[in-house]
C-alpha positions in Angstrom: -9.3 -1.9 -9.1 -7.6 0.2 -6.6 -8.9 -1.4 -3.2 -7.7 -3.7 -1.0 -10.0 -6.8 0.0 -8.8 -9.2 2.8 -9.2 -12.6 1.8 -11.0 -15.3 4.2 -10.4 -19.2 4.1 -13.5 -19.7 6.0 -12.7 -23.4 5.9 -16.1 -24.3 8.1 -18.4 -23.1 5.4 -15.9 -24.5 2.8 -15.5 -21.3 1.0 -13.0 -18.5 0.1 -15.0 -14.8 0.7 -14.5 -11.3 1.0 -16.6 -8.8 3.3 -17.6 -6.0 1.8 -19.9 -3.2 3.1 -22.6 -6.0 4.2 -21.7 -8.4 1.2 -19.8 -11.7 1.4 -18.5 -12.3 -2.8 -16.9 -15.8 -2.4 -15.5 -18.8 -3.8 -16.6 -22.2 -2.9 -14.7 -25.1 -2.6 -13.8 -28.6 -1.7 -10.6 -30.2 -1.1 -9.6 -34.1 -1.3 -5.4 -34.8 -0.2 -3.7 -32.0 -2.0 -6.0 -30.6 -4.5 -8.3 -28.5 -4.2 -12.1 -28.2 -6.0 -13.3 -24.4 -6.8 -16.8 -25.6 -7.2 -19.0 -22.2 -7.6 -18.3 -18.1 -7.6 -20.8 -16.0 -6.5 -20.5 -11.8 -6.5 -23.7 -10.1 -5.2 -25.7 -7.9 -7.7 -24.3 -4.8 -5.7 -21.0 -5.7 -6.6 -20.7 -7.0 -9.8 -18.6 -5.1 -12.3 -16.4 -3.1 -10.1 -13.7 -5.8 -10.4 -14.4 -8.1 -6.9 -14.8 -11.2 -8.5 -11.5 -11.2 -10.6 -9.8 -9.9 -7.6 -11.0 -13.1 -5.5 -10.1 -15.5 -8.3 -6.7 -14.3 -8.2 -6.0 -13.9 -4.1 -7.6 -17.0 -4.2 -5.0 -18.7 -6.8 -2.3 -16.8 -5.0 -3.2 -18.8 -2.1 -3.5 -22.2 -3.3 0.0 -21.5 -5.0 1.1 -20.8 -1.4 -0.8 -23.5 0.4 1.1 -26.0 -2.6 -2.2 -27.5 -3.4 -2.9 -28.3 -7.5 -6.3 -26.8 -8.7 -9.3 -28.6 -10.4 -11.3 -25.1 -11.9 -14.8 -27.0 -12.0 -16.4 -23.3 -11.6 -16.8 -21.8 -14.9 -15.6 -18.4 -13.9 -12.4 -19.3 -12.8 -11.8 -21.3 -15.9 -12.6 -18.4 -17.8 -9.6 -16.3 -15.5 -7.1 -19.1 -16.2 -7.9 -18.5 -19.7 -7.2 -15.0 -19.4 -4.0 -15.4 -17.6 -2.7 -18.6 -18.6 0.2 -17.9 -15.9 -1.9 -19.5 -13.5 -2.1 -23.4 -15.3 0.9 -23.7 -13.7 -1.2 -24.4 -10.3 -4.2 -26.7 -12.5 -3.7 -30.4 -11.6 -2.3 -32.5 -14.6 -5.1 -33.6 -17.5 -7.8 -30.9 -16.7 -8.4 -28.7 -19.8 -9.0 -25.5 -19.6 
């Protein structure tokens, strides 16, 4: 996918999100000392399949990585992009399977 999204730590709702034409995809989370908890990824009907939620997975990851937090991927769709680009265990806190 071509376009740029700018990525929002809205860090009152407790959520990673994008804004797109009236839509808000995002990642939501909980953090505890330095890890952080990617509880639930929701892409609005309207958006879905054009790419938006692999794109916020991986801004996302890019910005844990940068914040030096370690990951615990409790929301099934982020497991399922570690899987796919195993790269990114390198962030996932010590023990957790994915």
């Amino acid at each position: 996918m071509d376009r740029e999204y700018t990525l929002i730590d809205n860090e009152e709702a407790k959520q990673y999100e994008f804004h797109i034409d009236g839509f808000v995809p995002r990642i939501e989370y909980m953090k505890a000392g330095d890890k952080i908890y990617l509880t639930h990824t929701e892409v609005t009907r309207g958006l879905e399949g054009k790419g938006v939620g692999g794109k916020l997975v991986k801004m996302v990851l890019e910005d844990i990585e940068q914040k030096k937090l370690k990951l615990v991927p409790l929301c099934p769709f982020v497991a399922a992009y570690i899987k796919r680009h195993p790269e990114w265990k390198r962030i996932v806190t010590e023990g957790v399977k994915i």
